[in-house]
N, C-alpha and C positions, 0 to 999 in steps of 0.2 A: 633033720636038716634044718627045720626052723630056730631049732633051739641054737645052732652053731652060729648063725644068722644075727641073732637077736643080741647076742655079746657084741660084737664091731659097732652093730648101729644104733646098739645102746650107749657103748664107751662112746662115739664117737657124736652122740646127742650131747652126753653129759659134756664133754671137750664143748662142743659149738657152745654149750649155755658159759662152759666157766671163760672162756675166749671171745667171742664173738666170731671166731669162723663158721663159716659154713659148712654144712655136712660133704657136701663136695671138696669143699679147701682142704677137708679134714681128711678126704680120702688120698687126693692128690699128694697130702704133706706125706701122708704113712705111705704112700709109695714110694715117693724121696729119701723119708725114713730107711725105707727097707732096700733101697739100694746104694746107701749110706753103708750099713750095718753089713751087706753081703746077706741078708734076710736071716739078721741076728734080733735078737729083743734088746740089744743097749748098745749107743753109742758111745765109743771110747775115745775121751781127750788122753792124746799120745805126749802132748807137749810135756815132757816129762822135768821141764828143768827145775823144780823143786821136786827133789828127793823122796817116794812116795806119793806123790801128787800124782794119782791117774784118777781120774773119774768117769763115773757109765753115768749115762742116763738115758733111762725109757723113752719111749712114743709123746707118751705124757707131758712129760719133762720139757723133751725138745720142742711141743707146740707150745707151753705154759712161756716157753722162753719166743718161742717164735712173734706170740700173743702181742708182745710187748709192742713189736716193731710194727703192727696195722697201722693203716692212714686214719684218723677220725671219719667218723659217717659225715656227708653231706650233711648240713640242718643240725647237726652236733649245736647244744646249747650251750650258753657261754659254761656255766655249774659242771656240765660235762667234761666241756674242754679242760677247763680249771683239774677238776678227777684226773684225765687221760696225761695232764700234762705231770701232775704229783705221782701220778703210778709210775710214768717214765724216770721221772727223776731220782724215786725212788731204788729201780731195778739197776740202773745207773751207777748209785748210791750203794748201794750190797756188790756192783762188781768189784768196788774200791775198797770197802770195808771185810775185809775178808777173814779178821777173828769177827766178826759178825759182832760187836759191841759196840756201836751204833757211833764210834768216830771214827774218820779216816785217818790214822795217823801219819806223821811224815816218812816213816819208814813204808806205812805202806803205798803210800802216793807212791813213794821212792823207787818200789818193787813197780809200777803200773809204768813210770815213767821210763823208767830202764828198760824194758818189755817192748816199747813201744819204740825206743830211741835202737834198741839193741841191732834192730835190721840194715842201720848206717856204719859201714865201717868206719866213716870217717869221726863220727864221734862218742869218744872213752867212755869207759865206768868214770870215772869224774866230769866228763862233760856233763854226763848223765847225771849224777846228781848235785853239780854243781845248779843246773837248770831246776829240777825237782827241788832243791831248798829255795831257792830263789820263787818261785810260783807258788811255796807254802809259807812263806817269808809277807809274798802281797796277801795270798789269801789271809792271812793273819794280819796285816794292818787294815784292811777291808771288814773282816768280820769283829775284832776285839781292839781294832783301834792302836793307840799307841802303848808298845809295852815297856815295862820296865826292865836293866838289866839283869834281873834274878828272877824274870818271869817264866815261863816255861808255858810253851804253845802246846796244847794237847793236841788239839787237833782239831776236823772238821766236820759238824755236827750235820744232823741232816736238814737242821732248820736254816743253819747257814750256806750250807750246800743247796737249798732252794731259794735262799736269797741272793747267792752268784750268780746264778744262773736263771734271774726272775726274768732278764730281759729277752730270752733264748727262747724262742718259738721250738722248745725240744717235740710238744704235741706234733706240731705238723712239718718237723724236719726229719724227726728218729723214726722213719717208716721205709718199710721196702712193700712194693703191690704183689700182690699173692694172685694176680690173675694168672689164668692158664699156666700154671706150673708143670713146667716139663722137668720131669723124674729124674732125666740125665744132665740137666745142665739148670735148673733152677730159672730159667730165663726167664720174665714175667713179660707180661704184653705184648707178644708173637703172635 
């Protein structure tokens, strides 16, 4: 009986050290987890609108990603902060870069913005990326200035992707509070 024991609240050590949750939060998520899943081991993205595109992810996974979203500690040091605020921008940063090759191209902004925009009937696949070149169009005169016309915009790097966004308190706006997490409805501070 020990030994069955000793797996959860060892995984669930290692989670609080690589997270900063608590062994509590960490029970609370996995039972959200597993009422999620129907008390499966992988959470499945259904959103299937690219072809092939389903993804699981474990208990792991889902706290790794949950991680991201804590409020800073109280007394958090500025060096901290600075960390907390490049780890967000970071995670941020890989949702948009999605061949993972460290730009965000316009085609893929293009895909994030249409995703985003797609919920309004009232405006088209061309509103949509009428809008999306146009906001890769400023990021581009922002980041590389004035271009010339045979130049070609690659796209947006992650050093310029932290310097759009240098004035965005993302540290202490990209947070949800993970107190008293109820199982069934996620609601925090009840």
């Amino acid at each position: 009986m020990g030994a069955s024991q000793s797996g959860p609240v060892h995984m669930f050590q290692d989670l609080a050290d690589k997270t900063g949750f608590s062994i509590e939060q960490i029970n609370n998520l996995r039972n959200r987890f597993m009422y999620l899943t129907q008390d499966e081991d992988t959470l499945r993205n259904l959103g299937e609108k690219e072809k092939g595109c389903l993804q699981e992810i474990g208990f792991e996974e889902f706290v790794m990603v949950l991680s991201f979203f804590r409020p800073p500690k109280p007394r958090t040091s500025d060096e901290e902060m600075k960390n907390i605020k490049k780890e967000k921008l970071r995670f941020l940063f890989n949702m948009h870069d999605t061949d993972n090759d460290g730009v965000i191209t316009l085609d893929e902004y293009r895909r994030v913005v249409e995703e985003l925009l797609s919920s309004y009937e009232t405006i088209g696949a061309e509103t949509a990326k009428a809008i999306s070149d146009a906001a890769m169009l400023e990021v581009a005169s922002v980041t590389v200035g004035q271009m010339g016309p045979d130049e070609f915009y690659e796209g947006i790097t992650f050093e310029q992707f932290m310097q759009i966004l240098k004035n965005v308190e993302i540290e202490t706006k990209m947070n949800i509070h993970f107190w008293n997490l109820d199982k069934r409805t996620m609601q925090c501070g009840k």
